[in-house]
mmCIF file of the N, C-alpha and C atoms, coordinates in Angstrom:
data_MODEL
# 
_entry.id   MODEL 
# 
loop_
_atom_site.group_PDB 
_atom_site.id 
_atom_site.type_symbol 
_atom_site.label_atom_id 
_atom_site.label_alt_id 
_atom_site.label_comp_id 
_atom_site.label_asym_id 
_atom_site.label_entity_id 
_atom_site.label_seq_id 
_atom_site.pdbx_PDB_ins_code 
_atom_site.Cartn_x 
_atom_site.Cartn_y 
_atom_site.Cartn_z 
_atom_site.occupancy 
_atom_site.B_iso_or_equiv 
_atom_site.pdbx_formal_charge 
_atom_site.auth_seq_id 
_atom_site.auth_comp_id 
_atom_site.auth_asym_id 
_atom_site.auth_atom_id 
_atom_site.pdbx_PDB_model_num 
ATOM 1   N N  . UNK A 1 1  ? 2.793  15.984  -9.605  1.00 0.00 ? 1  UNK A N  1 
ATOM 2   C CA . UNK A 1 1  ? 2.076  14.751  -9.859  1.00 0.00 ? 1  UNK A CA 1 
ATOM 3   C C  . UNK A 1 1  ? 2.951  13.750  -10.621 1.00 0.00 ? 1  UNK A C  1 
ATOM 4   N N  . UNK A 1 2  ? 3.777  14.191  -11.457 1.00 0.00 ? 2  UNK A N  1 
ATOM 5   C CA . UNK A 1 2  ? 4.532  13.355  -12.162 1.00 0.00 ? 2  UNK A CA 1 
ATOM 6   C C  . UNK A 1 2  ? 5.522  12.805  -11.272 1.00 0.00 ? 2  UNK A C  1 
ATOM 7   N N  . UNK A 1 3  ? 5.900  13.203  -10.584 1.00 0.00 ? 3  UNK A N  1 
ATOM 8   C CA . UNK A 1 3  ? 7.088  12.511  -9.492  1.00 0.00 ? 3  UNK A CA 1 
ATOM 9   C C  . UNK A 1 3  ? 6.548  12.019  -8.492  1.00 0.00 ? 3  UNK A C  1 
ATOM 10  N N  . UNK A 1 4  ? 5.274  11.852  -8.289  1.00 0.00 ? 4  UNK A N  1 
ATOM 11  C CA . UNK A 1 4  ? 5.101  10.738  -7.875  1.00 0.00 ? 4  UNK A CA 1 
ATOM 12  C C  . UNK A 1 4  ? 4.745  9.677   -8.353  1.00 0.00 ? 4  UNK A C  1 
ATOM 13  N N  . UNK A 1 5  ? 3.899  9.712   -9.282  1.00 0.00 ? 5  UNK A N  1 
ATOM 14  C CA . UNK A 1 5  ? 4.051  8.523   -10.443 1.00 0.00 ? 5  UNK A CA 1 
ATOM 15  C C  . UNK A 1 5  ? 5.320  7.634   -10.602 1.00 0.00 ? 5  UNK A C  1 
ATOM 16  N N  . UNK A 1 6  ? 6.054  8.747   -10.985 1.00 0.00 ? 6  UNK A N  1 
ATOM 17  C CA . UNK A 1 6  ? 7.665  8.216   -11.279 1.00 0.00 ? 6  UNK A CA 1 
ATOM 18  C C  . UNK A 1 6  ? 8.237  7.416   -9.757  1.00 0.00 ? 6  UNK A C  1 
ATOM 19  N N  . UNK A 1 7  ? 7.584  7.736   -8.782  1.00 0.00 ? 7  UNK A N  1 
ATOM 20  C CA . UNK A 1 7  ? 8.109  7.446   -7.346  1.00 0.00 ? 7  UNK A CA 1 
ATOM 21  C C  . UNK A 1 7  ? 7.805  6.048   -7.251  1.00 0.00 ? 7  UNK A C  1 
ATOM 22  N N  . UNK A 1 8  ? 6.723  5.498   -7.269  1.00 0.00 ? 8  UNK A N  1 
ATOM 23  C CA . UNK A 1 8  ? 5.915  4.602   -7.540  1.00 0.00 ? 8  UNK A CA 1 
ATOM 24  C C  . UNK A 1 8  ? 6.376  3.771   -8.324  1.00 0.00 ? 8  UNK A C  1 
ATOM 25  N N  . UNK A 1 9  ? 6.336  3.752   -9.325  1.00 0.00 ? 9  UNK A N  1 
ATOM 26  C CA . UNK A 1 9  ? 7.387  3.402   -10.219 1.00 0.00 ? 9  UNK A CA 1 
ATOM 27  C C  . UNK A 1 9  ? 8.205  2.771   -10.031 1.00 0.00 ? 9  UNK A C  1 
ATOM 28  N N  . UNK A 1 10 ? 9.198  3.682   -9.460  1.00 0.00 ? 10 UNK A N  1 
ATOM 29  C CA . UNK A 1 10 ? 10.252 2.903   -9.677  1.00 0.00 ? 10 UNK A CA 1 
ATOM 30  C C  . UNK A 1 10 ? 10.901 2.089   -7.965  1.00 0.00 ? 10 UNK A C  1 
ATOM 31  N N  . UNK A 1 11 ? 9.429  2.709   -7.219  1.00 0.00 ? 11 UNK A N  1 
ATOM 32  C CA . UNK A 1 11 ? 9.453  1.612   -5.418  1.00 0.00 ? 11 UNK A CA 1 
ATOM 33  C C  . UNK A 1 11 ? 8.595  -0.224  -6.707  1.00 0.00 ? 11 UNK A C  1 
ATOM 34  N N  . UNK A 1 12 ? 8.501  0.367   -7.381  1.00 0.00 ? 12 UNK A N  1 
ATOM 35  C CA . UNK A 1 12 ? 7.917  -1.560  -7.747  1.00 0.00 ? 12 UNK A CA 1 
ATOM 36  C C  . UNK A 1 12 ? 8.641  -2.042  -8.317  1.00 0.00 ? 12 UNK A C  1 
ATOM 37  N N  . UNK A 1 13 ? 9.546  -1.305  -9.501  1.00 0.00 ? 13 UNK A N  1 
ATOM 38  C CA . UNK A 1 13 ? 10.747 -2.225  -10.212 1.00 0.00 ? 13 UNK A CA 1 
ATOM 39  C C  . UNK A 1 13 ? 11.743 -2.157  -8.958  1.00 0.00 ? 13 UNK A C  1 
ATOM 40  N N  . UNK A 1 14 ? 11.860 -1.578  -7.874  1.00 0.00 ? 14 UNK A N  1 
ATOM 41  C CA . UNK A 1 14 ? 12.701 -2.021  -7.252  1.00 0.00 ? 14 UNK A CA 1 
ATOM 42  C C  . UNK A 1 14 ? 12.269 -2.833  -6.273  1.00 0.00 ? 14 UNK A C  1 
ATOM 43  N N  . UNK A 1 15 ? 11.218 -3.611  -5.566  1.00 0.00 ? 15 UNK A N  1 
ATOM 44  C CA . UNK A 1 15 ? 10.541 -4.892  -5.676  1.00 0.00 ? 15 UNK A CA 1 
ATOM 45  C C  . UNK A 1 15 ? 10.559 -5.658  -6.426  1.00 0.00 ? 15 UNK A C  1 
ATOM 46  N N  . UNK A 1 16 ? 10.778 -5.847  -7.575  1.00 0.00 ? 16 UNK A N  1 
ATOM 47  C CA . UNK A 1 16 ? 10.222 -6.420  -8.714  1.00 0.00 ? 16 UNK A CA 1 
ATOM 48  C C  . UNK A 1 16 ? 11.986 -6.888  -8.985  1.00 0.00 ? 16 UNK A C  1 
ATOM 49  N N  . UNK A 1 17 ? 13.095 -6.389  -8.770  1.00 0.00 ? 17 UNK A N  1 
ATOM 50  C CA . UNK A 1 17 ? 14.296 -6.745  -8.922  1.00 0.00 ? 17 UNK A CA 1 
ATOM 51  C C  . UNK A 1 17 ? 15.208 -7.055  -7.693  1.00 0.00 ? 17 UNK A C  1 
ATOM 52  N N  . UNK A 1 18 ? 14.138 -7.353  -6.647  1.00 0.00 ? 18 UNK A N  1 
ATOM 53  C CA . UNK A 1 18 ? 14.888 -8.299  -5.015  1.00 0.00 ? 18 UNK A CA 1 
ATOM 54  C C  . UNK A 1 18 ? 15.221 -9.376  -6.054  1.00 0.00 ? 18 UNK A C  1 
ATOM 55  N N  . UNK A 1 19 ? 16.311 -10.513 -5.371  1.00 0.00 ? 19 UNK A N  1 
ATOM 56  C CA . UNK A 1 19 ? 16.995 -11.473 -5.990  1.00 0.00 ? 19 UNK A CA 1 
ATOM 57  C C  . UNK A 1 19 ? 16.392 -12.583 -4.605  1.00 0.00 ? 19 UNK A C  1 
ATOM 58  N N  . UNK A 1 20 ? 14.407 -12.767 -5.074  1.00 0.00 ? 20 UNK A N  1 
ATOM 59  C CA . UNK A 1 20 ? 13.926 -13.707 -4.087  1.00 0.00 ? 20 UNK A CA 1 
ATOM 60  C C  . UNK A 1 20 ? 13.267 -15.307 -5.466  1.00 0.00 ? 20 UNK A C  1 
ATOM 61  N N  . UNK A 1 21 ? 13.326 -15.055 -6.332  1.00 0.00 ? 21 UNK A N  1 
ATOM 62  C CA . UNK A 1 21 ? 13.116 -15.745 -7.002  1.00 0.00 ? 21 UNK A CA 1 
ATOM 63  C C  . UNK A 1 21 ? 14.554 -17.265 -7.362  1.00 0.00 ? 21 UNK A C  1 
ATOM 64  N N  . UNK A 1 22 ? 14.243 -18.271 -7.460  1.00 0.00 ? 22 UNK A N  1 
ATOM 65  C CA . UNK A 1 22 ? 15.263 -19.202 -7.989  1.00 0.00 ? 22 UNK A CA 1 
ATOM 66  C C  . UNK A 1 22 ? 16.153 -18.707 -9.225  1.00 0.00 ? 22 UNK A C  1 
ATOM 67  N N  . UNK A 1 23 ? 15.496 -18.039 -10.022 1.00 0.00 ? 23 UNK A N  1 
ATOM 68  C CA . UNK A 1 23 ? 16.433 -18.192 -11.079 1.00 0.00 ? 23 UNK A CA 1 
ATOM 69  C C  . UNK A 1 23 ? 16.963 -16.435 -11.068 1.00 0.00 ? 23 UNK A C  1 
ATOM 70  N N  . UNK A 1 24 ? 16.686 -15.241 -10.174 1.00 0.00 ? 24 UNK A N  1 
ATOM 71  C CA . UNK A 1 24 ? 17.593 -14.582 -10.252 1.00 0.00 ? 24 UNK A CA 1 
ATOM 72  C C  . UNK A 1 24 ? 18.476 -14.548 -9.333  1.00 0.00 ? 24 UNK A C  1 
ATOM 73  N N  . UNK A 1 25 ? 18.906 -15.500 -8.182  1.00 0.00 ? 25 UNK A N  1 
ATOM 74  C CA . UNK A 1 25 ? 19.375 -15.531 -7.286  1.00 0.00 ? 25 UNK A CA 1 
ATOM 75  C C  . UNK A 1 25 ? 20.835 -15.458 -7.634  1.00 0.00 ? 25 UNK A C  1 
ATOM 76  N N  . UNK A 1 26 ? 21.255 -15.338 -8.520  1.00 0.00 ? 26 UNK A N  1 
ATOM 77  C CA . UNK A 1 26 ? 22.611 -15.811 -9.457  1.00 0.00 ? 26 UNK A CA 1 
ATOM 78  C C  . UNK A 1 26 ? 22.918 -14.065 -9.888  1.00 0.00 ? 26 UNK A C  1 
ATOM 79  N N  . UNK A 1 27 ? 21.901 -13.224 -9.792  1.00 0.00 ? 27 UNK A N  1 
ATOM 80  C CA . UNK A 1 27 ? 22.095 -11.856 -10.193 1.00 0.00 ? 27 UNK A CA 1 
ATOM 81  C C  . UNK A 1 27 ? 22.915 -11.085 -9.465  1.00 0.00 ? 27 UNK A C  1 
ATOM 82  N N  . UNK A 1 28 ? 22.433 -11.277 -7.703  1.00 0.00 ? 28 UNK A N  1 
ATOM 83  C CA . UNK A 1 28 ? 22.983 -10.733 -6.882  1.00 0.00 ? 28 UNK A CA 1 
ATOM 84  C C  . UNK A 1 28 ? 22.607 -9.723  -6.473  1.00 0.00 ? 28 UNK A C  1 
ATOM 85  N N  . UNK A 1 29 ? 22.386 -8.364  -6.059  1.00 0.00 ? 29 UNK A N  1 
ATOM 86  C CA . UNK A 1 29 ? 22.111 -7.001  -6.179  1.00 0.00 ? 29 UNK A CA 1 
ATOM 87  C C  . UNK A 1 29 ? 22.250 -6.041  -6.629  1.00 0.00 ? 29 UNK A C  1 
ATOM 88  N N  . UNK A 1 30 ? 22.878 -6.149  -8.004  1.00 0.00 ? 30 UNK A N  1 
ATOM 89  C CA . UNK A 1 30 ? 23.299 -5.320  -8.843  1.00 0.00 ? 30 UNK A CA 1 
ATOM 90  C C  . UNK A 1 30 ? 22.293 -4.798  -9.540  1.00 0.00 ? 30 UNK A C  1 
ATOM 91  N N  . UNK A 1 31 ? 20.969 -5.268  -10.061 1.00 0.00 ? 31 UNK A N  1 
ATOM 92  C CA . UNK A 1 31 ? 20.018 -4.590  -10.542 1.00 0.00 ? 31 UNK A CA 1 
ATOM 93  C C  . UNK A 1 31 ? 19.354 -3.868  -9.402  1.00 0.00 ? 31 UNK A C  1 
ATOM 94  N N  . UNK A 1 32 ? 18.976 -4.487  -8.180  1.00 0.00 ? 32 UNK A N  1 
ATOM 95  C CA . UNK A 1 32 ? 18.438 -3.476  -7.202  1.00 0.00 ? 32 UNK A CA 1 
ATOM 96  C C  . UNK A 1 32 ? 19.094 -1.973  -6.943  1.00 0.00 ? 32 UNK A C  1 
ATOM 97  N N  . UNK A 1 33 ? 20.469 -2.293  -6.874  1.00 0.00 ? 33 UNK A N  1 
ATOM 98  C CA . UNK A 1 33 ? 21.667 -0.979  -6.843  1.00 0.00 ? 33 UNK A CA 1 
ATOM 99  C C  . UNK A 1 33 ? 20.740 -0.537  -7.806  1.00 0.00 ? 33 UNK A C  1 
ATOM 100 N N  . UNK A 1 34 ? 21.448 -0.576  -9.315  1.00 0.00 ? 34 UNK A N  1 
ATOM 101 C CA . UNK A 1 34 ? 20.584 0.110   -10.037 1.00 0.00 ? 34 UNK A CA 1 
ATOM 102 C C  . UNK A 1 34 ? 19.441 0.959   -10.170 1.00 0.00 ? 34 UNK A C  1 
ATOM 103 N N  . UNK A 1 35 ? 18.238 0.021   -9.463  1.00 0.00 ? 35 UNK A N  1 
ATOM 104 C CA . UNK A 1 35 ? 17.033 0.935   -9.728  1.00 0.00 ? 35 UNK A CA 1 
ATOM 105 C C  . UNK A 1 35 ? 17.406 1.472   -8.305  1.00 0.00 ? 35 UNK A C  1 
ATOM 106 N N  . UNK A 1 36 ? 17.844 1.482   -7.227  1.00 0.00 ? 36 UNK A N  1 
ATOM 107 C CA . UNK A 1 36 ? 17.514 2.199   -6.164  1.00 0.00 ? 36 UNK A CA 1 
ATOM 108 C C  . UNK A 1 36 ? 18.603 3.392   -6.231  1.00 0.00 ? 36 UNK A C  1 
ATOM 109 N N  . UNK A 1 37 ? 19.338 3.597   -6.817  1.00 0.00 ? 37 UNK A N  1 
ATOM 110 C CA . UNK A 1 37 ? 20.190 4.849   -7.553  1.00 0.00 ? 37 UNK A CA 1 
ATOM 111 C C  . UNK A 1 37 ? 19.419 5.593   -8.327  1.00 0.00 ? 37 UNK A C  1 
ATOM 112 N N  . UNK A 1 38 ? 18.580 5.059   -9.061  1.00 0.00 ? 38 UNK A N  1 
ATOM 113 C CA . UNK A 1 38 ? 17.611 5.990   -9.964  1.00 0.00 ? 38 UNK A CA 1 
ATOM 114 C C  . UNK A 1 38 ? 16.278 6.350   -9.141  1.00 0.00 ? 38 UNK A C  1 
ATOM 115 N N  . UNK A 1 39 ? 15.748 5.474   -8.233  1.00 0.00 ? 39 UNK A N  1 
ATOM 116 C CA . UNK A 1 39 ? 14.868 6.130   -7.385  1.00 0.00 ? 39 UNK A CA 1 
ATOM 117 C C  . UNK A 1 39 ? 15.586 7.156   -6.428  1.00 0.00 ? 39 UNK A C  1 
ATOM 118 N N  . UNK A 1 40 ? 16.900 7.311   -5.538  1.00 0.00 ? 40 UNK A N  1 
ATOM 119 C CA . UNK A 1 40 ? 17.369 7.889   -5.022  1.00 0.00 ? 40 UNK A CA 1 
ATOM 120 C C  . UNK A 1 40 ? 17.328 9.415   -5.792  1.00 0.00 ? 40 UNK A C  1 
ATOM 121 N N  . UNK A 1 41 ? 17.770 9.549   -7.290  1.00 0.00 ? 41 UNK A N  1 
ATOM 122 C CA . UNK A 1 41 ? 17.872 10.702  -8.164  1.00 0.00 ? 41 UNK A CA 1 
ATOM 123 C C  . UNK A 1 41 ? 16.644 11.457  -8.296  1.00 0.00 ? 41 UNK A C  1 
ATOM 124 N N  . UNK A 1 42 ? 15.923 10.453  -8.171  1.00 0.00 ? 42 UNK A N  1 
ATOM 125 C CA . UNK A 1 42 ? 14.125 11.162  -8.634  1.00 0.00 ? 42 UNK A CA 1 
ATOM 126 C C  . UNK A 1 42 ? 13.800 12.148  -7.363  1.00 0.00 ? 42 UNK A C  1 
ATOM 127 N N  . UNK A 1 43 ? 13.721 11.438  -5.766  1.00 0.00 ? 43 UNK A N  1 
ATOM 128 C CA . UNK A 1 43 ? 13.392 11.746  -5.229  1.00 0.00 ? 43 UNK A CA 1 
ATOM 129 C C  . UNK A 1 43 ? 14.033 13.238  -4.832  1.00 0.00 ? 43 UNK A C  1 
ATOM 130 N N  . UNK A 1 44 ? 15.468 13.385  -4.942  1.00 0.00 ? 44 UNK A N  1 
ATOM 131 C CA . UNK A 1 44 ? 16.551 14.223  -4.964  1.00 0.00 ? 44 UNK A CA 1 
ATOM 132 C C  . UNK A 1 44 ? 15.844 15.064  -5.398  1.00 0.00 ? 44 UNK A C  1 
ATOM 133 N N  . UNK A 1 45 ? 15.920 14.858  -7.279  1.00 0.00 ? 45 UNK A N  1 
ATOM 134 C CA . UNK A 1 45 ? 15.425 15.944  -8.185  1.00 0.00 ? 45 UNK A CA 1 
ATOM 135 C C  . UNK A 1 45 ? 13.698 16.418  -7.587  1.00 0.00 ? 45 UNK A C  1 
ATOM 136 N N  . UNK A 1 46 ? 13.346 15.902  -7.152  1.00 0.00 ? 46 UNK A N  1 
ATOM 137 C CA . UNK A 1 46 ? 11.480 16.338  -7.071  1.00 0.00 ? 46 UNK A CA 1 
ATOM 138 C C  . UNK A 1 46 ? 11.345 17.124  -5.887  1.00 0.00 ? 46 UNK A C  1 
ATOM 139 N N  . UNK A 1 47 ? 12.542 16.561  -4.491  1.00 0.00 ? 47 UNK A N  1 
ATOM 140 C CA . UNK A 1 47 ? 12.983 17.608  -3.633  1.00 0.00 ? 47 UNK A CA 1 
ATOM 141 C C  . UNK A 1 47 ? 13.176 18.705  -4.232  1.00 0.00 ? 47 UNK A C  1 
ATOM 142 N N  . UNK A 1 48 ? 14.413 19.071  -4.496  1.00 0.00 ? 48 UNK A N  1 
ATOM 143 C CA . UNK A 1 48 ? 14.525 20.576  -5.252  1.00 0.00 ? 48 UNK A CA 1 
ATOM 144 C C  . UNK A 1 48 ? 13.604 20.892  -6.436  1.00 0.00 ? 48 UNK A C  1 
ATOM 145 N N  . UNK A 1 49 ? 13.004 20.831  -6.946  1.00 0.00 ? 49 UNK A N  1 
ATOM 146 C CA . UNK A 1 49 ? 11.674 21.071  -7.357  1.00 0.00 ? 49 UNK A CA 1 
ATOM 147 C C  . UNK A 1 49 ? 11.857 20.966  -8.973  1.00 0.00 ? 49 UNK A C  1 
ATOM 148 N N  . UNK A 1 50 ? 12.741 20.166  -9.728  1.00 0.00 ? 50 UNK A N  1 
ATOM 149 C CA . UNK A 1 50 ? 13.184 20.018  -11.079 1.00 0.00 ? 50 UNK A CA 1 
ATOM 150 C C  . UNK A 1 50 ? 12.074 19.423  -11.943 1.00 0.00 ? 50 UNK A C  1 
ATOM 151 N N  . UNK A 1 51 ? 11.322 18.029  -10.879 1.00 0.00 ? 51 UNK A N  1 
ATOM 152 C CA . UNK A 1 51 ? 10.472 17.669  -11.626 1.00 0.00 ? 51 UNK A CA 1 
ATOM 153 C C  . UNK A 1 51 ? 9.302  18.083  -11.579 1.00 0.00 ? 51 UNK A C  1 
# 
């Protein structure tokens, strides 16, 4: 149950950090990288059954 929470999670901050807004357009995709590296890990870890 917790990994999916956490799944959830972190599918909205990584919505939530597209570069569709005016003023983060200057960011680039470097925060999306970010969270979609850490959603990539979760899902990994909850596969093999860690979380």
């Amino acid at each position: 149950m917790l990994g999916i929470i956490l799944i959830v999670i972190l599918v909205m901050a990584l919505l939530g950090v597209l570069p569709r807004w005016s003023h983060s357009r200057e960011w680039g995709y470097a925060p999306t990288g970010g969270v979609g590296l850490i959603l990539v890990i979760v899902v990994i870890l909850l596969l093999l059954g860690r979380i």
